[in-house]
Structures are given as C-alpha cells and as structure tokens.
N, C-alpha and C positions, 0 to 999 in steps of 0.2 A: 617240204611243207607238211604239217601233222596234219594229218587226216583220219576220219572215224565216218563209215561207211555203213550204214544198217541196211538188212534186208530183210525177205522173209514174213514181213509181216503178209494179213489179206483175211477175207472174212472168215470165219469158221462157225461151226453148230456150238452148243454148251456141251462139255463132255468130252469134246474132242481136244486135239493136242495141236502145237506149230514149235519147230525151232526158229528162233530167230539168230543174223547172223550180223559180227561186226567188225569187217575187215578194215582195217587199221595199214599207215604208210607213212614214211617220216621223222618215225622215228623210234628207237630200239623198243621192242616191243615187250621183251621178257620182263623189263627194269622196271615196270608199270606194274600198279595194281590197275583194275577196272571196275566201272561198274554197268550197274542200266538203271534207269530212270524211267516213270510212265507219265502221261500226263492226262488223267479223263477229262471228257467233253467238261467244260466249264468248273475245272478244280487246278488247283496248285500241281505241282511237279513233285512228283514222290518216287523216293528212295522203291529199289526192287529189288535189286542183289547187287555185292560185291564178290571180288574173287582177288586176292593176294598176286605179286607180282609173278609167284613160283605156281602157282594155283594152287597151293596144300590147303589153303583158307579161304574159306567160302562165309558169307551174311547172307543171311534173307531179311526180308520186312515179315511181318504175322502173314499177313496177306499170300504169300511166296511159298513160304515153311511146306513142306510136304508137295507141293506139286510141283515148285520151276525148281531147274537145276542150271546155275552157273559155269563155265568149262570155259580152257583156253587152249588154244594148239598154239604153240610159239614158233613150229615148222612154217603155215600157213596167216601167223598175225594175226589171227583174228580170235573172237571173246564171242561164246552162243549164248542163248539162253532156252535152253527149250523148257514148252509150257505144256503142263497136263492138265488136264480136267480143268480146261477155260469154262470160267462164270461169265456170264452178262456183263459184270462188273469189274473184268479183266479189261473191256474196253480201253483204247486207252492207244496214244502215240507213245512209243516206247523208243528211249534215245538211250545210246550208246555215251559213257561218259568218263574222261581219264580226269579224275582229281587233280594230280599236278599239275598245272598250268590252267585248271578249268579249259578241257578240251571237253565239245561238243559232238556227234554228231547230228544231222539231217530231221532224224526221224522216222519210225517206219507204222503204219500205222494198225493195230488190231484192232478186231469188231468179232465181236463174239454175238450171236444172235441165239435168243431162248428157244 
C-alpha cells in the first residue's frame, strides 16, 4: 500500500528553523519525483517545493526561494524539507505529495508565532 508519512511539524518563534520529514512505503521510491504542499488557515493548497526523482532538481514557490531546502535520501525513503527563518505567514499544514498517481499524505502541521 503507497503511503506518505509527514512529521516534524509543531510550534516555533519567527526566525527560527524546523526540518520536516516524509517517510514514504509501497512503493519504489527513487523512480518518483516529489513534492510538499501547505495549506494556511482559511486559503487554497499551494505548491512549496519539488525535487526530481534523482534529486539533481529541485523547485521552489517565491515564497521558499532562499530559506527551505528540498532533499531526499533513497537509503531511508523519505523527502525533508527543512525551513529557515519561519514568518508568521509560513503557518500552514504542509503535506507530502507524489504527483503520479496523486499520492497524499496526512499532514503535519506548522505555526510559526511572531
């Protein structure tokens, strides 16, 4: 069964940093690109980064650009994202997401507080 796992999330100051993590099962994991998704309180689901099947290639959204960085280990299955100098406005349920097949996961949730 494909599965997509997030963790990691929880509250943090503005300034400060979190990696988040997305342990992945089910199925070959290198052969996938990936990406993340956020969703703040009361808006649409937006695009955050993607990262290539190989990880040579990486996307951000403007909003990403210079602080998150996308990464994959294919030892371990799983796709990070760590985030620097979290805004207010980083808020936001951040989902794990494999494009083919429209795979999901869960959710994990950040709160960045000013």
């Amino acid at each position: 069964q494909v599965r997509l796992l997030e963790s990691g999330g929880g509250l943090v100051q503005s300034g400060e940093s979190l990696k988040l993590s997305c342990a992945t099962t089910g199925f070959p994991f290198s052969v996938y690109s990936m990406n993340w998704f956020r969703q703040p309180p009361g808006k649409e689901r937006e695009f955050v980064a993607s990262i290539s099947s190989g990880g040579g290639v990486a996307n951000y959204a403007d909003s990403a650009k210079g602080r998150f960085t996308i990464s994959r280990d294919s030892a371990k299955n799983t796709v990070y994202l760590y985030m620097t100098n979290l805004k207010p406005e980083d808020t936001a349920v951040y989902y794990c997401y494999r494009p083919t097949g429209d795979v999901w996961g869960q959710g994990t949730q950040v709160t960045v507080s000013s």
